[in-house]
N, C-alpha and C positions, 0 to 999 in steps of 0.2 A: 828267247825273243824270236827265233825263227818261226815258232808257231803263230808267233803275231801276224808276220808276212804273209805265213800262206793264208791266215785269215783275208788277207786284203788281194792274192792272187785268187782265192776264190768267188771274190767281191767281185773283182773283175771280170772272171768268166760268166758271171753273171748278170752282169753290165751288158756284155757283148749279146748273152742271149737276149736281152730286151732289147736294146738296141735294134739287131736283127727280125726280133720282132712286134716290133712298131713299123718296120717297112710292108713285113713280107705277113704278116699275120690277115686271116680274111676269115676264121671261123670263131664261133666264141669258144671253143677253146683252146685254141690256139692264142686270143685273147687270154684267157684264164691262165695260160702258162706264164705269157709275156708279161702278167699282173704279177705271178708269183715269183717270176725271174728277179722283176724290180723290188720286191720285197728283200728278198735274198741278198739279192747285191749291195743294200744299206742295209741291212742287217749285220753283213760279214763286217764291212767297213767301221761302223759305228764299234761292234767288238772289239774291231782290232784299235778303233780310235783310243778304247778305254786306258792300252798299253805304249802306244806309241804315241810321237807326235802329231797332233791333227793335220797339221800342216801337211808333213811331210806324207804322211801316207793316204793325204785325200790327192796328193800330187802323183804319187805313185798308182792309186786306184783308176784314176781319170787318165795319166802315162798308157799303164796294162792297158785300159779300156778301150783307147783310141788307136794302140799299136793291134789290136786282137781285131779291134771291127774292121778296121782296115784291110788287114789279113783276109777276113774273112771274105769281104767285101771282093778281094780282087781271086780271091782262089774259087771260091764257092760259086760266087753271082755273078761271074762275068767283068766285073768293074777292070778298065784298063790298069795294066801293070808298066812301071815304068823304074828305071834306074834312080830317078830321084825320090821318087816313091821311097822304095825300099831304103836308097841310102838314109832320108828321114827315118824311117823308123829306124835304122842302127842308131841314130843318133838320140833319139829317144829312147830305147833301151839303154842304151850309156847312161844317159841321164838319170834314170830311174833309176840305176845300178851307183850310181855314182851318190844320189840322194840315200839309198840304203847304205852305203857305203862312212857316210860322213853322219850318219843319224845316232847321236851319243846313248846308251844304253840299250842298243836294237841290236 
């Protein structure tokens, strides 16, 4: 079942790359990328949907997703860093760790 996971941690790094570039994108293809990122990213997802729960790993996908742009956001691009900040995202990896944790057959 672990290769289900990194299916959906891969979903996410790819989430992030669009994400990222839906902001910062200005060329076509830079576009083209940011098309192919979003493929990718439901792509990985839907795969790993096939084995685990949809629930739990669309929760996990969109978890990764929001703790990575985030990341991204405050290291890469400037975005203010701040203590609650970050303690949100522990607490969100918790989470996510805690939903793979409790997910029967994963």
């Amino acid at each position: 079942m672990l290769k289900h996971w990194l299916l959906v941690v891969c979903g996410a790094v790819f989430e992030v790359s669009w994400v990222v570039g839906f902001k910062h994108a200005g060329t076509w293809w830079e576009w083209g990328l940011t098309a192919v990122a979003v493929y990718l990213s439901f792509y990985f997802l839907i795969a790993a949907s096939r084995h685990l729960p949809a629930g739990t790993a669309y929760a996990v996908f969109v978890g990764l997703g929001t703790m990575g742009t985030t990341t991204v956001g405050m290291l890469a691009f400037g975005e203010p860093i701040s203590l609650i900040k970050i303690g949100l995202i522990a607490l969100l990896l918790i989470g996510i760790g805690g939903l793979q944790t409790v997910t029967k057959g994963a």
